[in-house]
Each structure stands twice: as structure tokens, then as C-alpha cells.
C-alpha positions as CSV (number, residue, x, y, z in Angstrom):
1,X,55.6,125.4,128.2
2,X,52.3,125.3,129.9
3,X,49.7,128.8,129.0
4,X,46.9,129.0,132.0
5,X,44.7,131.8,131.8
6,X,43.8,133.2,134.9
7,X,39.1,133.1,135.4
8,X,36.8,135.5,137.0
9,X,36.8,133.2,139.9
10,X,40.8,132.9,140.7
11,X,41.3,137.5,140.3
12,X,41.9,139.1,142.9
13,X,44.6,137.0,144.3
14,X,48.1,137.3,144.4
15,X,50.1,135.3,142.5
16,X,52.2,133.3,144.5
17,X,49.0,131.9,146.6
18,X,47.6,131.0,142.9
19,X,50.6,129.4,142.3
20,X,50.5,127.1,145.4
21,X,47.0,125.8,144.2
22,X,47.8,125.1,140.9
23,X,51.1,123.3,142.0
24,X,49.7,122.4,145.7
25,X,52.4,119.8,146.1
26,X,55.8,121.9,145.4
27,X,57.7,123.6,148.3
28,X,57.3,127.2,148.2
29,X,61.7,127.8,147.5
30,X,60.4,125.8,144.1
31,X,58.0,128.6,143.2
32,X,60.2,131.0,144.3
33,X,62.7,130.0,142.1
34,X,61.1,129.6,139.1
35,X,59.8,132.9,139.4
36,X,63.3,134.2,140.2
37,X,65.0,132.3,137.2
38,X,61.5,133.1,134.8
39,X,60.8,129.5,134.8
40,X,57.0,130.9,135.9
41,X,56.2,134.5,134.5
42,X,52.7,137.0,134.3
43,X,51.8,137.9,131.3
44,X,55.1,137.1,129.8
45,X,56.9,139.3,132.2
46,X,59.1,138.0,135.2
47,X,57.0,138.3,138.4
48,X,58.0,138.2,142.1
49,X,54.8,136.1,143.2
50,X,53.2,139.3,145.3
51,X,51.5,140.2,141.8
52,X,47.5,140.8,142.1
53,X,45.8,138.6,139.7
54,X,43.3,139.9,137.2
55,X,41.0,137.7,135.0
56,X,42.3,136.8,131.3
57,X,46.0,137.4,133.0
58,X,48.3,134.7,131.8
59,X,50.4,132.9,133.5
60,X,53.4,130.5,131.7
61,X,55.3,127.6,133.2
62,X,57.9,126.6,131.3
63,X,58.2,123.2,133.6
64,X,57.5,120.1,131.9
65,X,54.6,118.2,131.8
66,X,55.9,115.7,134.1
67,X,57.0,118.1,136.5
68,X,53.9,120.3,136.8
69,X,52.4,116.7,137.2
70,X,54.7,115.9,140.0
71,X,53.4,118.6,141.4
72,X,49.7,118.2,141.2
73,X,48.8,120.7,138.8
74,X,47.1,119.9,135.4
75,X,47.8,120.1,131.9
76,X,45.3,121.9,130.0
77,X,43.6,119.9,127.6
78,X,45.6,116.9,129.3
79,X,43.9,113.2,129.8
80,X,45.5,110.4,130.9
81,X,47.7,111.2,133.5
82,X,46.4,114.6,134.2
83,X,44.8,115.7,137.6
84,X,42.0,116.2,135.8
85,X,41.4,112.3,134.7
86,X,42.6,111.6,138.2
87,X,39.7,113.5,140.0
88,X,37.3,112.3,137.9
89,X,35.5,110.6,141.1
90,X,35.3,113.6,142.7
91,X,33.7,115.1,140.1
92,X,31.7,112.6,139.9
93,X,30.1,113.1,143.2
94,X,29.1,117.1,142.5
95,X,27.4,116.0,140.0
96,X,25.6,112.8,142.1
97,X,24.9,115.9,144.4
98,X,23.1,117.8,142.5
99,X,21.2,115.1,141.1
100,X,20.0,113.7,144.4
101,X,19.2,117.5,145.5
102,X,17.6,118.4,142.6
103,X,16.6,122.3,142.1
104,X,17.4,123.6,145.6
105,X,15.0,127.1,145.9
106,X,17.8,129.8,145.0
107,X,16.7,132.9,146.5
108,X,19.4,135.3,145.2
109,X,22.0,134.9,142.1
110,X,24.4,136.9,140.3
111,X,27.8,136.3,139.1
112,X,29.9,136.2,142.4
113,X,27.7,134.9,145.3
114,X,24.5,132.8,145.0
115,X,22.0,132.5,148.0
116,X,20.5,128.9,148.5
117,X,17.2,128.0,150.9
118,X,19.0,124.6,152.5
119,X,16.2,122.3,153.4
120,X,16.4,120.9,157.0
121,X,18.0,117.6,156.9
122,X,21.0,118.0,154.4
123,X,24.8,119.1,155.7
124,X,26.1,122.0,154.7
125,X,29.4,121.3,154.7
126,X,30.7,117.8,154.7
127,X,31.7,116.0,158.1
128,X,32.9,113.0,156.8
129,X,34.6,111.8,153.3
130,X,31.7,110.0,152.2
131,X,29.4,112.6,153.0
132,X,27.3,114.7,150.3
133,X,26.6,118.3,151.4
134,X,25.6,121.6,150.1
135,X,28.9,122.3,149.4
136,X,29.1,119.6,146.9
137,X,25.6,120.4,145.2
138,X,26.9,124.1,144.4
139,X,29.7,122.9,142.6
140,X,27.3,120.2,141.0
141,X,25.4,123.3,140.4
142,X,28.1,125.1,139.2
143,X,29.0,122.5,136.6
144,X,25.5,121.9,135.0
145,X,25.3,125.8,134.1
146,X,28.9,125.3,132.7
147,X,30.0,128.2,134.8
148,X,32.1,125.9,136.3
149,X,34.7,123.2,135.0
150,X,37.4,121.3,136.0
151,X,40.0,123.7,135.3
152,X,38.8,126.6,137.0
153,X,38.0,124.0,139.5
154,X,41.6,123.4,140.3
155,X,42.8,126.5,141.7
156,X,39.4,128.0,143.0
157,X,36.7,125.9,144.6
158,X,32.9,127.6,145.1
159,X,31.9,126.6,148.5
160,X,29.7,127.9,151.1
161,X,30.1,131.2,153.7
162,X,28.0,130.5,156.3
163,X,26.9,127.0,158.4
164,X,23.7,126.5,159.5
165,X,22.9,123.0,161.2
166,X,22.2,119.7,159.7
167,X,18.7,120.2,160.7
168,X,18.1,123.8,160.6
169,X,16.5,124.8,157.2
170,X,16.8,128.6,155.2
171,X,19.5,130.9,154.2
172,X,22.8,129.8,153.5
173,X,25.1,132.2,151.5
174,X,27.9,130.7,148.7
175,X,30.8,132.3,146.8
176,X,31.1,131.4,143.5
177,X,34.0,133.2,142.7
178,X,37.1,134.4,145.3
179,X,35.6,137.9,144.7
180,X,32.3,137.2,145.9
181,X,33.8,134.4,148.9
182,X,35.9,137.4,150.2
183,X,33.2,140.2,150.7
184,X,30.5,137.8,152.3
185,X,33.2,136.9,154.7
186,X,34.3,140.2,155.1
187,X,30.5,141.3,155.9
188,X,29.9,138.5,158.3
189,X,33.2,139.0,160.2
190,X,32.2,143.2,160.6
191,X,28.7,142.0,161.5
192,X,27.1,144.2,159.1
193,X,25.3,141.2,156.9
194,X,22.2,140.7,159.7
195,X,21.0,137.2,160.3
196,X,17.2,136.4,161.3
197,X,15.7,133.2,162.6
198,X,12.1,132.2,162.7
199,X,12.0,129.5,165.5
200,X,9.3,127.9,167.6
201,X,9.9,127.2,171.1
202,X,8.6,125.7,174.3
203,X,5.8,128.3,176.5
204,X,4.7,131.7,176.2
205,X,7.0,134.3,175.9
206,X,5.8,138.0,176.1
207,X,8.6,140.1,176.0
208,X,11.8,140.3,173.1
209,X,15.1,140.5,175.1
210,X,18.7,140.2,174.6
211,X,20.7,137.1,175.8
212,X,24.7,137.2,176.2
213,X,27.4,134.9,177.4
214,X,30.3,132.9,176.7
215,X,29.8,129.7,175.0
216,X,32.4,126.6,174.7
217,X,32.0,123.5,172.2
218,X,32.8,120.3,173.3
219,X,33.9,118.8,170.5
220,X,33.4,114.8,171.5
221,X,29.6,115.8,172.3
222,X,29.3,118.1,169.5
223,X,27.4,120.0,172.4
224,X,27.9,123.8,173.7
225,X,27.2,125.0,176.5
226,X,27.3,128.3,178.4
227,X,30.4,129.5,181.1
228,X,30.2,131.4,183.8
229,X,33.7,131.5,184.3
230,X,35.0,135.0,182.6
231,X,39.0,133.2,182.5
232,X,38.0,130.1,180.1
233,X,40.1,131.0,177.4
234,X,38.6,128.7,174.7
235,X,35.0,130.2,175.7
236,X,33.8,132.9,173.4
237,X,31.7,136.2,173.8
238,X,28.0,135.2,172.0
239,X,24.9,137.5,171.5
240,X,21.0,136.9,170.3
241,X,18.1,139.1,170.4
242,X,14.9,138.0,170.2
243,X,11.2,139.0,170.1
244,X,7.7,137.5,169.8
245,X,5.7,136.8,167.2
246,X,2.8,134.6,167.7
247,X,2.2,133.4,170.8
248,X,-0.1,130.0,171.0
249,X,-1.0,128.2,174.3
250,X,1.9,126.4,175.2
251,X,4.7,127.7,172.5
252,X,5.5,130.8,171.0
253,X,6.9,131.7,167.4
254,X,9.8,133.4,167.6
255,X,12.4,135.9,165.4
256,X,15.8,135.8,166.7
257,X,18.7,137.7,165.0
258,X,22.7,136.4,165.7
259,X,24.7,139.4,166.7
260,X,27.2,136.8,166.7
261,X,27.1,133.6,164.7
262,X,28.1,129.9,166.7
263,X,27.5,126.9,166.8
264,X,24.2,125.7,168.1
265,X,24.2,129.7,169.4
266,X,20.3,130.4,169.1
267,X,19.0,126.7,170.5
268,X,21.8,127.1,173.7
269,X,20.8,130.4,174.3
270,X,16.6,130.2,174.2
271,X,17.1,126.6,176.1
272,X,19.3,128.4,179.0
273,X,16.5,130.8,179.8
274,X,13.5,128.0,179.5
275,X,12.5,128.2,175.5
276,X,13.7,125.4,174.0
277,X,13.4,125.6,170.7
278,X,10.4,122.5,169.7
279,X,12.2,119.4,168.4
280,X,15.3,119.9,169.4
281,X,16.1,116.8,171.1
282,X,20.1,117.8,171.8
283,X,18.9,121.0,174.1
284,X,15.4,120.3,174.7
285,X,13.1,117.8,176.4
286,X,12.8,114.6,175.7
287,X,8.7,114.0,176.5
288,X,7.7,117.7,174.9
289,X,9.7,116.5,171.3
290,X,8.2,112.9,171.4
291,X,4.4,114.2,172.1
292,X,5.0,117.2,169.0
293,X,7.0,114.2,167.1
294,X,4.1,112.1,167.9
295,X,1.3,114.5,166.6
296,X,2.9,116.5,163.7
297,X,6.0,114.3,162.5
298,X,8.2,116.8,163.8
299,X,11.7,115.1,163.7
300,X,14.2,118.3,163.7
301,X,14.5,121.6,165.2
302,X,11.8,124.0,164.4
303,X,14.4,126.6,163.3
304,X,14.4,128.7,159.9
305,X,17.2,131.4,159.0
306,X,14.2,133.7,157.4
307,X,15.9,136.7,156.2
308,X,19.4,138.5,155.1
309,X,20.0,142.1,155.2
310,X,22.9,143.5,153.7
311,X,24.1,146.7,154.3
312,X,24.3,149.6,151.8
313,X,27.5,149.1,149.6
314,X,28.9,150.5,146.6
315,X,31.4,150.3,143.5
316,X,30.9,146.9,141.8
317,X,28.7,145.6,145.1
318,X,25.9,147.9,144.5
319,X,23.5,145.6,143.1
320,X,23.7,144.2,146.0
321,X,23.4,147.6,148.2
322,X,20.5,147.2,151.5
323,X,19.0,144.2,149.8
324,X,16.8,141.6,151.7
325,X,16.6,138.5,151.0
326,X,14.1,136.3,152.4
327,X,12.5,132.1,152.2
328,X,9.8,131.1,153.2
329,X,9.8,128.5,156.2
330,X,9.2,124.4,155.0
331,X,5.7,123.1,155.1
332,X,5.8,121.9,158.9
333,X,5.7,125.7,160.0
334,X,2.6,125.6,158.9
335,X,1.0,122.5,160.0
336,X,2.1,123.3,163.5
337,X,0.6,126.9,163.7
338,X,-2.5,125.3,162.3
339,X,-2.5,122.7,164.8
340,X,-1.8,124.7,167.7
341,X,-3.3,128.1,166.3
């Protein structure tokens, strides 16, 4: 008989979808029946799978080791054999993530989400096997502060809520537990979390405005751009508002907030109405990067998510209750308002 006890991070789910984690490779009629014939019980109590799981709830297989194996689940306090000696390479590469990363600026921690200032240049989540993202230095994170391990690991993984670009720098909000994963999604889906942007962008603008449209991805370019055409199904409804800050002679520093939140949404949206946003070589022009390239080493889009503000909340989120969060933009803000100040 196999004893897991059920972490902070994995409550608050029912127990069949547990179940499917922990035994990810077993047809759901297995589960079933096990739980029908009290081959899988809660607590020591037969359980019909819709259960919601609380932390220190147990939960007992009595499977053999072999068969929970088969399966892809792990044995606790298993070695050889056990999932977790077989994903010992990918543990291997949080912790290479972390290392490389270093001590990423965390701008806002508690026990269920953290809040990370992403530096331009690193992914956020990974698009290829071999990449190392954000996602992978949380967990590395996670591990170093031992508030993570390779058993909580296997039904519940940390990961990031929100994307921003590979080359867009600031805010970027993670769940450490399902708990905390849940309400950020939940908040960015009602629209009530507000996103702001601190951009520069080609000429002078004087006036804050509101853009919409419908936007569609292409994904062999990895480019959006904007319809016209109301009937495009796979085209959706986007929104950004924007004002001035600082206006220079030939650019103009910019906050933007995402009504909505897409891909590319913000550099689309300023480039469609003559703002590129500076060094952003997929929307923007060519000569205008090279000579801001050229003079301040600018080599990604000037684009910062600047600030988070949550709405008011209550119950077990009110630390958390109209709080603002905010990071301060990398060091090549500055250089360029000094230059062109």
C-alpha cells in the first residue's frame, strides 16, 4: 500500500484530477475502479473521485509498486526505478536555471503567488525542449528554498500566469501553489488585475487615446496583425489605452494599460497608428532601430510591464486586497531619456 499525503500546493482539487497526475499514464475506467472496489480511498474512506482535496488529506493506493510504476506515479521514498530517479535530468535543469539566472528581483512573495521582474531577453515560458525559461527558474527557485521537492513536484507544477515577450522586460506573475495559479487566472480572465506598460516609441504624441480592433496571429511568422474583416472567426476583440508621459524631440515615453492581454498586442497596436514602439525590429523600422541600435546599444523592444493593480479582495486574499506592485524599468530607460532628454 502506497500513503501520499496530499501539500498546500495540490488542495483545492478534486480528487479524481489529482489522481490522473499522480498516475498520468492509467485510463481513467482504471481510477474509476479502484475507487469503486477501494483499491484508492481518502482519508481511509471509499471516495467517488469528485472529492475536494484539502492539505494533509491522505490518500492510499493499495496497487503495487510495480503497477503505480506502470503508471507513472512515484513511490515515496522510492530510488531506483521510481519517477523520481527517472526525472532526475529534469530536475536537473531547474536547478541549471536558477543558477544561470541568478537572484531574479522578486517584487512581491507570499505563500501562494510570487511576482518576478523578468529581465528583457529571457523566455518566459519555454518554446522549445532545450529551452530554459522563467518557468524553469521558479521551480529552480522553488527547490533552493525547499518549498519545493520532487514529490510535490509530481502532481502540481509552479509555473507562470501571464507571458510577456522574449524581449519585453517587468512584471510577470507565478503560482506557486494551485490555490494561488487559480485566483491570478481567475483575475486576469475578469480583467480586474490591471496591466501597465512603460514604452518608448517613435514621434511625438500629445494626446492618450484608446485603440481597438481585432487581431489574428500567424503562427508560421509568429506575427499579428490587425483585421478589418468583422467575419474572421479566428480574429479576436483587443483593446489598449494609452497616454503620454515625456515627450522628447523625436519619441515619446509612453504608459499603456492592456484591457485585453495578446500577443504582441501593445507593439501591433501603437505601430498601426504610427508609434512604433523603439527597437522593435518585427513591427517597427528598420533604419530608426539600427541608428538608436547604433547610438545606445538598444537591441530589443523598449517595453516594460511597470505596474500591477489588484483589485480589493477578501477572505484568505486580503493581504493581497488593492495592492500595487511596481519595477523599475532596466538601465537602458535611462540612458535613452538622458540621451535624448
Amino acid at each position: 500500500m502506497i500513503k501520499v499525503k496530499v501539500g498546500e500546493r495540490d488542495a483545492g482539487q478534486r480528487l479524481d484530477k489529482y489522481l490522473r497526475k499522480y498516475l498520468a499514464q492509467a485510463p481513467s475506467s482504471f481510477l474509476y475502479k479502484m475507487l469503486r472496489k477501494k483499491n484508492i480511498t481518502l482519508n481511509e474512506k471509499k471516495a467517488s473521485g469528485n472529492e475536494i482535496l484539502r492539505a494533509e488529506d491522505e490518500v492510499e493506493m493499495y496497487l503495487s509498486d510495480d503497477t503505480v510504476l506502470k503508471f507513472g506515479g512515484a513511490i515515496p521514498g522510492g530510488e531506483k526505478g521510481s519517477r523520481f530517479a527517472q526525472e532526475s535530468r529534469r530536475f536537473l535543469q531547474y536547478k541549471e536555471a536558477y543558477e544561470a539566472y541568478g537572484e531574479l528581483e522578486i517584487v512581491y512573495e507570499n505563500d501562494r503567488v510570487l511576482v518576478v521582474n523578468k529581465p528583457a531577453g529571457m523566455l518566459t515560458q519555454k518554446a522549445t525542449p532545450s529551452d530554459c525559461s522563467l518557468n524553469e527558474w521558479l521551480i529552480g527557485y522553488l527547490l533552493s528554498k525547499g518549498e519545493a521537492d520532487e514529490h510535490t513536484l509530481h502532481t502540481f507544477k509552479p509555473s507562470v500566469c501571464n507571458r510577456l515577450d522574449r524581449n519585453t522586460s517587468g512584471l510577470v506573475l507565478c503560482g506557486k501553489t494551485l490555490a494561488g495559479s487559480q485566483k491570478i487566472s481567475a483575475l486576469l480572465k475578469e480583467r480586474t488585475l490591471r496591466k501597465f506598460y512603460s514604452l518608448y516609441v517613435k514621434g511625438v504624441v500629445e494626446q492618450g487615446t484608446q485603440i481597438e480592433g481585432r487581431l489574428k496571429k500567424d503562427g508560421e511568422t509568429n506575427k499579428v496583425e490587425l483585421c478589418r474583416d468583422d467575419s474572421d472567426a479566428e480574429a479576436v476583440e483587443v483593446k489598449t489605452v494609452y497616454k503620454p508621459i515625456k515627450n522628447y524631440r523625436n519619441m515619446t515615453l509612453l504608459e499603456a494599460e492592456l484591457i485585453t492581454g495578446k500577443t504582441h498586442q501593445i507593439r501591433i497596436h501603437l505601430a498601426s497608428v504610427g508609434h512604433p514602439v523603439i527597437g522593435d525590429y518585427k513591427y517597427g523600422y528598420l533604419e530608426l532601430n539600427d541608428r538608436y541600435k547604433k547610438k545606445y546599444g538598444i537591441r530589443s523592444q523598449m517595453l516594460h510591464a511597470i505596474r500591477l493593480e489588484f483589485p480589493k479582495m477578501e477572505g484568505e486574499w486580503a493581504d493581497m486586497s488593492e495592492l500595487v506592485l511596481t519595477a523599475e524599468p532596466p538601465e537602458i530607460f535611462r540612458i535613452l531619456d538622458e540621451g535624448e532628454g
